[in-house]
VEXMARTI-372212 format. One line per 2 residues: number of its first residue (from 1); their letters; for each residue x, z, y of N, C-alpha, C, CB. Coordinates in steps of 0.2 Angstrom, whole numbers. Last residue first. Glycine has a CB too. Layout:
<rs>
NUM	a	X/Z/Y/X/Z/Y/X/Z/Y/X/Z/Y ~ ...
</rs>
This chain:
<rs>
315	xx	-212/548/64/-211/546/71/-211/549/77/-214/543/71 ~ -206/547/48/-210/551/52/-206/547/60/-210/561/50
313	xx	-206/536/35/-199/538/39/-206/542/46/-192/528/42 ~ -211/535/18/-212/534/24/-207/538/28/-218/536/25
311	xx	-214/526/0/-210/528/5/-210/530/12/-206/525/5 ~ -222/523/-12/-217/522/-8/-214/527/-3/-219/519/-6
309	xx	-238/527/-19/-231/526/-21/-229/524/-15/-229/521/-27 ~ -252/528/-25/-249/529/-17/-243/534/-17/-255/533/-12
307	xx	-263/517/-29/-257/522/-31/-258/524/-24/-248/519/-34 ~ -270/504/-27/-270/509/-33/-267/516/-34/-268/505/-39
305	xx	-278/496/-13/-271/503/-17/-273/503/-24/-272/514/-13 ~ -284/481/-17/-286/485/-13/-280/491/-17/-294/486/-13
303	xx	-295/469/-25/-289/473/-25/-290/478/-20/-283/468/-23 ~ -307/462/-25/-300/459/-30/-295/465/-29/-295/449/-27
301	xx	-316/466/-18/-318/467/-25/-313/465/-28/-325/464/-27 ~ -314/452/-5/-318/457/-9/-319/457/-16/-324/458/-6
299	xx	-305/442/-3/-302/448/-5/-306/452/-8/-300/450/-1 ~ -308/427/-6/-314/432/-5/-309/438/-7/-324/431/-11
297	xx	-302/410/-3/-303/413/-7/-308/420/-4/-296/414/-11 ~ -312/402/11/-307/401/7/-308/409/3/-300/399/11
295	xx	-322/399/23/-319/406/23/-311/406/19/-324/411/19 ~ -328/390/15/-324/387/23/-320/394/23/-329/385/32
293	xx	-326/389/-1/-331/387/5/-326/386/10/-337/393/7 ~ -321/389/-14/-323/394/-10/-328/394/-2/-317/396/-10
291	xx	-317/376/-19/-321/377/-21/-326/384/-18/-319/375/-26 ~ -304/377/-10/-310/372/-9/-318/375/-11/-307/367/-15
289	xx	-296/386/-18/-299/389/-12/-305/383/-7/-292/392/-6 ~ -295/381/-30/-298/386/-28/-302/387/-23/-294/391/-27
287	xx	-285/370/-25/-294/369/-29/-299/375/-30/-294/368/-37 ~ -275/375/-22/-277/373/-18/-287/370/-19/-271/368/-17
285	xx	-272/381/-35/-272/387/-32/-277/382/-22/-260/390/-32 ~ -270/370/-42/-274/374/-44/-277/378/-39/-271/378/-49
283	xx	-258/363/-36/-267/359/-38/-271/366/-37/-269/355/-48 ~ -250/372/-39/-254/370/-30/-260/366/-31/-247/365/-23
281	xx	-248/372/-52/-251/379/-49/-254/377/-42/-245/385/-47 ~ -244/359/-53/-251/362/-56/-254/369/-54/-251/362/-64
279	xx	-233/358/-46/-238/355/-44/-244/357/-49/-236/348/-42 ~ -224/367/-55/-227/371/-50/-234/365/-46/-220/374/-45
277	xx	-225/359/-68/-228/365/-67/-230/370/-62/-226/368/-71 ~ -218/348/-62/-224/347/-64/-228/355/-63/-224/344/-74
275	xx	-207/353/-46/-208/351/-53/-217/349/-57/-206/358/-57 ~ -208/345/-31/-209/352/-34/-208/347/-42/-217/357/-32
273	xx	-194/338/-21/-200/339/-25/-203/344/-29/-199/336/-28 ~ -193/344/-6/-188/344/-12/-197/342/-15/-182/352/-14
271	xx	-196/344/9/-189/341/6/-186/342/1/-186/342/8 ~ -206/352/11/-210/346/10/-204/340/9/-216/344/17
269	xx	-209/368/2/-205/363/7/-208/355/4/-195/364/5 ~ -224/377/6/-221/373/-1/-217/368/1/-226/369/-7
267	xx	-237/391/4/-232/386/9/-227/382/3/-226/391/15 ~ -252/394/6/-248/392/1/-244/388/6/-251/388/-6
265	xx	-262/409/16/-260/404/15/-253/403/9/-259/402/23 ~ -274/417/25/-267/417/20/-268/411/17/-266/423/13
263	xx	-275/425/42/-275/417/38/-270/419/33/-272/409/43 ~ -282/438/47/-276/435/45/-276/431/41/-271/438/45
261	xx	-291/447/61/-290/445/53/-284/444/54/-293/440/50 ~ -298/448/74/-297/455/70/-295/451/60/-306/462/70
259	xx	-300/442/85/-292/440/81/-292/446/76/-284/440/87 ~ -307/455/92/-307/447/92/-299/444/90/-310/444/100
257	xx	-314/467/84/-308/467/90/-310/458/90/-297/471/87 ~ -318/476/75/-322/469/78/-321/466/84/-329/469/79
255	xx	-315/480/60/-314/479/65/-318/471/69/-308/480/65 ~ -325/490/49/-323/484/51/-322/483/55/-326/480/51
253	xx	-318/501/37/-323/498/43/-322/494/47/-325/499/48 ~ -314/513/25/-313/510/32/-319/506/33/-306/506/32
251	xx	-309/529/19/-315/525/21/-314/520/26/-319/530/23 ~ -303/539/8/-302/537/14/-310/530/14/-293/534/14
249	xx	-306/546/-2/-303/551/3/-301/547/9/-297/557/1 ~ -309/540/-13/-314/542/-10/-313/546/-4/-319/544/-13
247	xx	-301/523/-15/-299/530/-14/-305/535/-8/-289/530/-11 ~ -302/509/-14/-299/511/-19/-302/521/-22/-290/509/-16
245	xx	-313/501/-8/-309/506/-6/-308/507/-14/-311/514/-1 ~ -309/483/-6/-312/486/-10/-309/495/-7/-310/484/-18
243	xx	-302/475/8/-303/475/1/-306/481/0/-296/476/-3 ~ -294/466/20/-301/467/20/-300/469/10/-307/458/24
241	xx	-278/477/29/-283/471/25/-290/471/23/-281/469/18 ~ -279/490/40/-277/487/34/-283/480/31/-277/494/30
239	xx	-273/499/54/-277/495/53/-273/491/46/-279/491/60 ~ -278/518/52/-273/512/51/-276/507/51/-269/512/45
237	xx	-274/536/57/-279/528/57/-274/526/55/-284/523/63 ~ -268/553/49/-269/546/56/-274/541/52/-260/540/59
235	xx	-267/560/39/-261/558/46/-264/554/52/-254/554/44 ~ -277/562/31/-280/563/35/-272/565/41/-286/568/32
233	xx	-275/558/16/-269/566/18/-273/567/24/-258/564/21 ~ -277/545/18/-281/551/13/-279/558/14/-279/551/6
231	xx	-267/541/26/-274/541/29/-277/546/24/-278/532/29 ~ -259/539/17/-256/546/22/-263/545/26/-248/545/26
229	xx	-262/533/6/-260/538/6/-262/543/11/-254/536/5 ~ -262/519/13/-270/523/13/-266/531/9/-279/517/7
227	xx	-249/517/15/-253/521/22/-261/521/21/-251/517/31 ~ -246/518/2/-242/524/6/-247/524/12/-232/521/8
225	xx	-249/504/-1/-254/511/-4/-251/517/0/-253/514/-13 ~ -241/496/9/-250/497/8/-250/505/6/-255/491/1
223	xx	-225/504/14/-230/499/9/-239/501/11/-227/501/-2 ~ -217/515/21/-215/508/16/-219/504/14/-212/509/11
221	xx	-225/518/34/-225/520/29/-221/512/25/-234/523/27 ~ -224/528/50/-222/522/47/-221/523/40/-216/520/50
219	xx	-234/541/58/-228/537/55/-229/530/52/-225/541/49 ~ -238/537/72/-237/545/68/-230/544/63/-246/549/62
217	xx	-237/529/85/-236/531/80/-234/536/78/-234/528/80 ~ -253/528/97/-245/533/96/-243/533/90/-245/542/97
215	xx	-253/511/104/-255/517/99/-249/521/99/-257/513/92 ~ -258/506/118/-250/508/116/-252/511/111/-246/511/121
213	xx	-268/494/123/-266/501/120/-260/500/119/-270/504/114 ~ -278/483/126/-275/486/130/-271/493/128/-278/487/135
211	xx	-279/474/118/-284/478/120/-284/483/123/-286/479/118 ~ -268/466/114/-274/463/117/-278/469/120/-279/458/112
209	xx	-259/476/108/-257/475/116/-264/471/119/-248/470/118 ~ -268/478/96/-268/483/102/-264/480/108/-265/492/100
207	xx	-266/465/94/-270/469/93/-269/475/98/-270/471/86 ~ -250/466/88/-254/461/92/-262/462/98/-257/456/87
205	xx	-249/476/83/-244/478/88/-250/473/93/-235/476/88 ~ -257/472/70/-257/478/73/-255/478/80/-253/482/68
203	xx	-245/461/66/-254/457/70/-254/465/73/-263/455/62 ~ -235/465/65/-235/463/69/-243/461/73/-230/459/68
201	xx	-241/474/51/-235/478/57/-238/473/66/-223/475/54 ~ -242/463/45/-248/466/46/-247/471/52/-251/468/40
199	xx	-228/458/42/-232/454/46/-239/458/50/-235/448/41 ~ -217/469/43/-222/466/42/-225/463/44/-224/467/41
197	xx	-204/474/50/-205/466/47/-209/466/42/-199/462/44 ~ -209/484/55/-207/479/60/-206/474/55/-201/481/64
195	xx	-218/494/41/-210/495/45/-213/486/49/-199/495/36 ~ -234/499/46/-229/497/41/-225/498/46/-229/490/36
193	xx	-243/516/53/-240/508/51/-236/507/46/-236/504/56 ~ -255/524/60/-249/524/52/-248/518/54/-252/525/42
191	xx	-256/535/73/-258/531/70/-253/528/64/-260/526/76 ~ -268/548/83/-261/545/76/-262/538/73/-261/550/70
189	xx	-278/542/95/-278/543/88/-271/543/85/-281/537/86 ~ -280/536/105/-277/543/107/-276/543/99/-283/549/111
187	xx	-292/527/100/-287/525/108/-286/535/108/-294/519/118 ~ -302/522/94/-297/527/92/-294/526/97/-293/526/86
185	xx	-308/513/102/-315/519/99/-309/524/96/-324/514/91 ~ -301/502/102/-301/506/109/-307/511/108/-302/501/116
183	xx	-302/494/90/-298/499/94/-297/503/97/-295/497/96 ~ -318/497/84/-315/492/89/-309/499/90/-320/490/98
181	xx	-329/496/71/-324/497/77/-324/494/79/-319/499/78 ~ -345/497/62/-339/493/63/-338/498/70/-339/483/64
179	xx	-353/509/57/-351/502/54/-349/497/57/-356/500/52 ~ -346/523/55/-348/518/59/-349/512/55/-343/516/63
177	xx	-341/534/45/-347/531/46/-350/528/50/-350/533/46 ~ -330/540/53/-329/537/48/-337/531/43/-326/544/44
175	xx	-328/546/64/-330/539/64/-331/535/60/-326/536/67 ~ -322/559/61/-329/556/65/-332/552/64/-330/556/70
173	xx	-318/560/46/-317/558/52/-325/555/54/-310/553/54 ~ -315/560/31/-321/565/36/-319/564/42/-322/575/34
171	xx	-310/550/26/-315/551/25/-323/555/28/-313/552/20 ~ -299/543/38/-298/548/34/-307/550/33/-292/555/38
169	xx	-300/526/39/-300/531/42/-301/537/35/-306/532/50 ~ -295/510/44/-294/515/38/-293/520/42/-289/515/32
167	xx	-302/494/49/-299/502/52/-301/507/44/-304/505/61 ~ -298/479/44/-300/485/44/-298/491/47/-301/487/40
165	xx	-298/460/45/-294/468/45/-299/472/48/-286/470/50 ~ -303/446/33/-303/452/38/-300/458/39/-309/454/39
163	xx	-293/434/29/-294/439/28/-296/444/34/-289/439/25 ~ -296/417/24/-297/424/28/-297/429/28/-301/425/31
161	xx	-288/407/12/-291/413/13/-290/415/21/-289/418/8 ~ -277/396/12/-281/399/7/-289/404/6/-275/403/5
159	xx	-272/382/21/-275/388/21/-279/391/15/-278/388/26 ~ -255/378/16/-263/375/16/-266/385/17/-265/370/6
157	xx	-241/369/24/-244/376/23/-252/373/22/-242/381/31 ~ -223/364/20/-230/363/22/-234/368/21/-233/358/19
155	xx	-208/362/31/-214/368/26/-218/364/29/-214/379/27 ~ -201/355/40/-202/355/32/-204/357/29/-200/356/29
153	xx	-207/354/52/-209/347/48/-206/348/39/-205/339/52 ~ -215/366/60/-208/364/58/-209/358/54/-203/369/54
151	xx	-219/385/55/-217/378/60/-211/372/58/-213/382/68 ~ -228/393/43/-222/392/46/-222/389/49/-218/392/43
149	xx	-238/409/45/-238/401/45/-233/397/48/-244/399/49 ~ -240/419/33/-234/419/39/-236/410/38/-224/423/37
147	xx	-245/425/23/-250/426/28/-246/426/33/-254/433/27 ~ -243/419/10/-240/421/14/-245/422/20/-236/416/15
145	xx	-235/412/-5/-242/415/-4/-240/420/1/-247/418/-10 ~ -223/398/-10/-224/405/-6/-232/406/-3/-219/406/2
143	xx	-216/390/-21/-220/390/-19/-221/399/-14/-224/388/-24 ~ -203/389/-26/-205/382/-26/-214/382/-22/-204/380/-35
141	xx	-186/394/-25/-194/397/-23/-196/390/-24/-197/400/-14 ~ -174/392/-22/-176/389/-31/-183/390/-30/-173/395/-39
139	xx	-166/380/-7/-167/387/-13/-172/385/-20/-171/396/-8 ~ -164/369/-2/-159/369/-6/-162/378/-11/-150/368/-1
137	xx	-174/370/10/-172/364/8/-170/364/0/-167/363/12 ~ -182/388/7/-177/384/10/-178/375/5/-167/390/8
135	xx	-194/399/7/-192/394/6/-188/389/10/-196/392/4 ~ -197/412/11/-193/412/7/-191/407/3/-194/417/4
133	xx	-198/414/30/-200/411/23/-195/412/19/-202/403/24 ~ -201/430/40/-196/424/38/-197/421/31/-190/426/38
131	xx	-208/443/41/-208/436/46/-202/431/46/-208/439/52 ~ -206/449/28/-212/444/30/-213/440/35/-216/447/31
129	xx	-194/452/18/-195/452/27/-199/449/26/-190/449/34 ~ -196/453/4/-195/459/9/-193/459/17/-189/463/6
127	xx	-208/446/-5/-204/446/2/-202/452/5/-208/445/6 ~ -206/446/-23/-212/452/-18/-205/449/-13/-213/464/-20
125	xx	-207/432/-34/-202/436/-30/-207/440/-23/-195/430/-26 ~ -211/432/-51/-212/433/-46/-206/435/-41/-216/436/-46
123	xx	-208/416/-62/-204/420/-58/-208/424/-51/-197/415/-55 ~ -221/412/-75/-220/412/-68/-212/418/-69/-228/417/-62
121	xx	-224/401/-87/-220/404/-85/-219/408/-77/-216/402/-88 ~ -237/391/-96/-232/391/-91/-230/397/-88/-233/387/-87
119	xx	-245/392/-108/-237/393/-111/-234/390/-102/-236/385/-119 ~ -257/393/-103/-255/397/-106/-248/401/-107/-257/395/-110
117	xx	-267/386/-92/-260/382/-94/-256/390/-96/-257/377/-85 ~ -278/394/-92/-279/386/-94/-271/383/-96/-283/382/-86
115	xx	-274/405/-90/-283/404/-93/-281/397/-97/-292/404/-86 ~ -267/403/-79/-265/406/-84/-270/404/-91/-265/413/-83
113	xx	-278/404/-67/-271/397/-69/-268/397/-77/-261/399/-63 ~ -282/416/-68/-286/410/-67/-280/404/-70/-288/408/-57
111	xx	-271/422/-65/-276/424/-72/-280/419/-71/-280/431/-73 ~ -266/419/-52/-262/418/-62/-267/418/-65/-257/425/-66
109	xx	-276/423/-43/-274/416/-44/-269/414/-52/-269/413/-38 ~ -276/438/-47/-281/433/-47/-279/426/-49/-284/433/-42
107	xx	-262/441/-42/-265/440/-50/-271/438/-51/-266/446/-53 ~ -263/435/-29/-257/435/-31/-261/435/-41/-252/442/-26
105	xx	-274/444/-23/-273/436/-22/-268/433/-28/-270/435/-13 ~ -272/459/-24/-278/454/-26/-277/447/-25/-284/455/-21
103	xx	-261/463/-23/-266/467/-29/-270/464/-27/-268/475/-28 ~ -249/455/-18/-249/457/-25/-256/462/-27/-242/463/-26
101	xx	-252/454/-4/-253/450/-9/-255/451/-16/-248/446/-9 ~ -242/463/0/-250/464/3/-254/461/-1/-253/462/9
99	xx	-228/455/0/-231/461/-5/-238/462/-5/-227/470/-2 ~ -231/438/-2/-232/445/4/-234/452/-1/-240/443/12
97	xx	-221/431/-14/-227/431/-10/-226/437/-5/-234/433/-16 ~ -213/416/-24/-211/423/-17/-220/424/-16/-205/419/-8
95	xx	-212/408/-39/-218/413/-33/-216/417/-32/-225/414/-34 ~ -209/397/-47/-203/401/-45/-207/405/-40/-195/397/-42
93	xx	-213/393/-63/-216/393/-57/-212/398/-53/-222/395/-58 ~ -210/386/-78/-207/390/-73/-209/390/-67/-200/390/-74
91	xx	-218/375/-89/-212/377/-86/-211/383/-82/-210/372/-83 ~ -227/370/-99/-222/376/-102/-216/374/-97/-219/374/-112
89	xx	-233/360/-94/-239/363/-98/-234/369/-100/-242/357/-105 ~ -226/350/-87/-231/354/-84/-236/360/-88/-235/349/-80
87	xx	-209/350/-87/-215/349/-95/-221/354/-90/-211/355/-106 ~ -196/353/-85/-202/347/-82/-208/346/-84/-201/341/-82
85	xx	-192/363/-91/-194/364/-85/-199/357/-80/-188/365/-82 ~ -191/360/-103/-195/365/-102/-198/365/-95/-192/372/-105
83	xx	-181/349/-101/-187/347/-105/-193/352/-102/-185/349/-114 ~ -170/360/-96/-174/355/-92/-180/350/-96/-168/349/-89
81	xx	-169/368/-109/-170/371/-101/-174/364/-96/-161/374/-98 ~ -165/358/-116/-170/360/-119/-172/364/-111/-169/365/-127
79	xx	-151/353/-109/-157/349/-111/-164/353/-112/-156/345/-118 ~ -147/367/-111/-148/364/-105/-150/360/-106/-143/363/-101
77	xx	-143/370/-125/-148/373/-121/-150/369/-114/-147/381/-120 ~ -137/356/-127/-142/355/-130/-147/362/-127/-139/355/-137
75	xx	-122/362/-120/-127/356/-119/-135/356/-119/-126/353/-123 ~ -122/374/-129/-123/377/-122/-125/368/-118/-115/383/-118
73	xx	-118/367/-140/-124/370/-139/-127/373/-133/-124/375/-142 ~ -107/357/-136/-114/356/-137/-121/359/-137/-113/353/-142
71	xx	-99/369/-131/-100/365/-125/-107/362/-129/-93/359/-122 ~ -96/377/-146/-99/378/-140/-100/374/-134/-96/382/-139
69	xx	-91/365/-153/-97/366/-155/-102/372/-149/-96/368/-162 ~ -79/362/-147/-85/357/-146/-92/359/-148/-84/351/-150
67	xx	-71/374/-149/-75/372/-141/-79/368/-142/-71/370/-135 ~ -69/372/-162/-73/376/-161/-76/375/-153/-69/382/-163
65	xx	-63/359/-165/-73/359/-164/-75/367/-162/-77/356/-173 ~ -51/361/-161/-56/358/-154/-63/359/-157/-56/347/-151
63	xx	-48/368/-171/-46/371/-167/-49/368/-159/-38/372/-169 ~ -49/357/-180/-50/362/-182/-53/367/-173/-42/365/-188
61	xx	-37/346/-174/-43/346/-174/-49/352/-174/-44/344/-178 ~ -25/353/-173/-28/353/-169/-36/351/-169/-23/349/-166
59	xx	-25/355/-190/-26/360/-185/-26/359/-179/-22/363/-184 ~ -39/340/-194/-31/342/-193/-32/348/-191/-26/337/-189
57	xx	-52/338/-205/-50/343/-194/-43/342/-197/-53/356/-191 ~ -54/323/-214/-56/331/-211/-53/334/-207/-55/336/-216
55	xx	-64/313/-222/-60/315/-217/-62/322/-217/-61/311/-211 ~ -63/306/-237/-64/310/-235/-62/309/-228/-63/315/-239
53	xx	-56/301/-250/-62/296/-246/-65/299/-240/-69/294/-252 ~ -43/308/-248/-45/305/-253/-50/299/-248/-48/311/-259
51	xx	-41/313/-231/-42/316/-238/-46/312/-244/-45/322/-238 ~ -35/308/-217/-40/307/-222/-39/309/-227/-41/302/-223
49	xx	-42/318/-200/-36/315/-206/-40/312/-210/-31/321/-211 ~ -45/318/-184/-47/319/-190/-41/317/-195/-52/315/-191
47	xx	-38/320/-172/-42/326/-173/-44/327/-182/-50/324/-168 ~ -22/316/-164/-25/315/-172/-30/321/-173/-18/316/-180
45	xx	-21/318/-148/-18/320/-154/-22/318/-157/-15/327/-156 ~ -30/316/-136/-20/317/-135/-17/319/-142/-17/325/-129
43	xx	-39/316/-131/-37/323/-130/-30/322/-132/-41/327/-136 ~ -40/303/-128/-43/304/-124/-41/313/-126/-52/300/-125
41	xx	-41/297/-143/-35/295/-138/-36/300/-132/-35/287/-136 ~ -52/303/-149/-42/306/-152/-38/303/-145/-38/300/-161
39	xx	-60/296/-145/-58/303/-145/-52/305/-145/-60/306/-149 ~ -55/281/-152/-56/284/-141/-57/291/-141/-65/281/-135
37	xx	-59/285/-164/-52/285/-162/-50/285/-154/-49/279/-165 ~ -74/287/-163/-69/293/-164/-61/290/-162/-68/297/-173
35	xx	-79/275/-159/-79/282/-155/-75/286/-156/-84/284/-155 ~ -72/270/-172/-69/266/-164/-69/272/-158/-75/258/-160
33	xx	-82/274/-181/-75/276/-180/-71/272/-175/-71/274/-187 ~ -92/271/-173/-92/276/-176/-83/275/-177/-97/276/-182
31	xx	-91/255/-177/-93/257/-170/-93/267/-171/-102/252/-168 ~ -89/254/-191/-84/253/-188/-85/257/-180/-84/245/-189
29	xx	-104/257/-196/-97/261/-197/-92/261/-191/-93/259/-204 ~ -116/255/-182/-111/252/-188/-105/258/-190/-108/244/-185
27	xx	-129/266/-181/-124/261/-177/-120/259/-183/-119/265/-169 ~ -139/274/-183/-143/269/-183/-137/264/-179/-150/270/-180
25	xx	-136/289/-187/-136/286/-179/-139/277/-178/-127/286/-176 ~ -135/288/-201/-141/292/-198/-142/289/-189/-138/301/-198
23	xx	-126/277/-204/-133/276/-206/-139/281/-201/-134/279/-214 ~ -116/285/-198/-119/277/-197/-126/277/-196/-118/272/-202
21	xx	-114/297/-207/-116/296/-199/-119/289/-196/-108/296/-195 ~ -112/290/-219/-118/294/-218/-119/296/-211/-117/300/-221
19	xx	-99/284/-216/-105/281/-219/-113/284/-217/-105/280/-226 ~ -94/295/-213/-94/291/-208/-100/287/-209/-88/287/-207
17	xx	-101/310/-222/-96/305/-221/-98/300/-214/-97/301/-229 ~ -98/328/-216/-102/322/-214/-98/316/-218/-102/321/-206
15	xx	-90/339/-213/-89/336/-220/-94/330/-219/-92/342/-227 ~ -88/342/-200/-93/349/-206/-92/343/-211/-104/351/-205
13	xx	-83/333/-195/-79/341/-197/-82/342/-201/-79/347/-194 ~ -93/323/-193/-89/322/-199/-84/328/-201/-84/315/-199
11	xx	-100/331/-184/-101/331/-191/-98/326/-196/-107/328/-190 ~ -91/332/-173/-93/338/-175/-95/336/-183/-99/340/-169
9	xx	-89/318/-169/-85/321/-174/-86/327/-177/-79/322/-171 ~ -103/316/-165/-99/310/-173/-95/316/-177/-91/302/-170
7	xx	-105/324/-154/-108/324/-159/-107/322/-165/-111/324/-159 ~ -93/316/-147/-92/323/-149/-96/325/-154/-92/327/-144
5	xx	-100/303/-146/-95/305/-147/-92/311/-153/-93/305/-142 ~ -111/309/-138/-112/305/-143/-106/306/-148/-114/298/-141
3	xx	-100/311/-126/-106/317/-129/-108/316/-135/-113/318/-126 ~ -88/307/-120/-94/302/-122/-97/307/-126/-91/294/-127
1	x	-80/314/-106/-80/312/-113/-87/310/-115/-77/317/-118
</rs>
């Protein structure tokens, strides 16, 4: 049906004259009452009548504006939804990231972006398999902060940051006062990890099979703060991102293993277009790390545990 249409008749219901529709739509009486009588023909009965100079809802009439006036409004939100969403200054930024992300990379880059484009909106989605992207051809992600460099001619990927890894040790360990390791200086050691579909899980595994070790997992903890948690508890070492200590019962240090980091990076399919508001976040977020140098953005001093919430399964 003809939408324009539907908004004629909607307002000569409410009492509108035709004349007064005209005028306001800037089309002729006649052209107006031709659209409504293709209405009428097009549902199959007499929507309007006439009353004196008047028109007004017959009962079948009466009885369509109520669904006209629901379909127009739930129209008219959907106009306003897609306005909002192309409008680079007030739309919706759909951002999957690597949980690891969330306490320095992740709100940094908002509050920076935010500062300046007030009224745009983020969706965050936290990854719960890291070694698989959360952006498809056909899904709603429009951007992913990732320390997982995908393959492939549909994801694109820019490098954001380096990030060095650490050895976290329990504050009064021996070692705890080095100024840098090496794996193989803990070689016997308990050791903490994430679950298998982290990434940081898989660099760790990477890592010690380069240097020859089999580490003895103590346990496996659900998240970052859980395994400086259980490093503070003094369960074991861990090797963790480069950040700030949070917590004076643990202490870490620099690994100097060779490959002792991990590239983070913005991934963004290169088979759909993005909207205005998310190509101002990849401006942004790609301007950042420009203006950072060769390294790219600086984990230090942005994050690092706060808590030491989650979950662990013993080994």
């Amino acid at each position: 049906m003809d939408t324009q249409a539907l908004r004629w008749f909607q307002q000569v219901a409410d009492g509108v004259s035709v004349t007064d529709v005209s005028a306001g739509e800037r089309v002729s009486q006649s052209g107006v009452s031709r659209a409504l009588a293709r209405l009428e023909a097009e549902v199959g009965t007499p929507l309007l009548r006439r009353s004196g100079r008047s028109l007004r809802p017959t009962r079948a009439g009466a009885a369509f504006k109520r669904h006209v006036d629901a379909a127009l409004h739930a129209l008219d939100d959907g106009l306003a939804a897609v306005e909002q969403a192309v409008d680079p200054g007030a739309g919706t930024v759909v951002l999957a990231f690597q949980a690891s992300l969330g306490a320095w990379l992740v709100p940094d880059l908002l509050a920076g972006f935010r500062a300046r484009h007030p009224r745009v909106g983020f969706e965050l989605r936290p990854a719960r398999d890291e070694l698989t992207t959360s952006l498809t051809a056909r899904g709603d992600v429009d951007l992913e902060l990732t320390a997982l460099r995908p393959v492939g001619p549909a994801l694109r990927w820019r490098r954001l940051a380096r990030q060095p890894l650490r050895l976290a040790l329990p504050a009064a360990h021996r070692l705890a006062r080095r100024d840098a390791l090496t794996l193989a200086d803990v070689a016997g050691e308990p050791f903490l990890v994430l679950p298998p579909t982290s990434l940081l899980r898989r660099r760790t595994d990477e890592l010690s099979a380069a240097a020859g070790l089999a580490p003895a997992v103590a346990f496996e903890c659900g998240d970052l703060p859980s395994l400086h948690g259980f490093v503070a508890a003094g369960l074991g070492v861990a090797v963790v991102p480069d950040g700030p200590e949070q917590d004076p019962a643990v202490r870490t240090v620099p690994l100097t293993d060779a490959g002792a980091h991990r590239d983070v990076g913005v991934v963004w399919s290169s088979e759909r277009r993005l909207l205005p508001a998310a190509e101002r976040f990849l401006a942004h977020v790609t301007e950042r790390a420009e203006r950072e140098g060769p390294r790219g953005l600086d984990p230090g001093g942005r994050g690092g545990p706060r808590s030491r919430g989650g979950d662990a399964t013993q080994r």
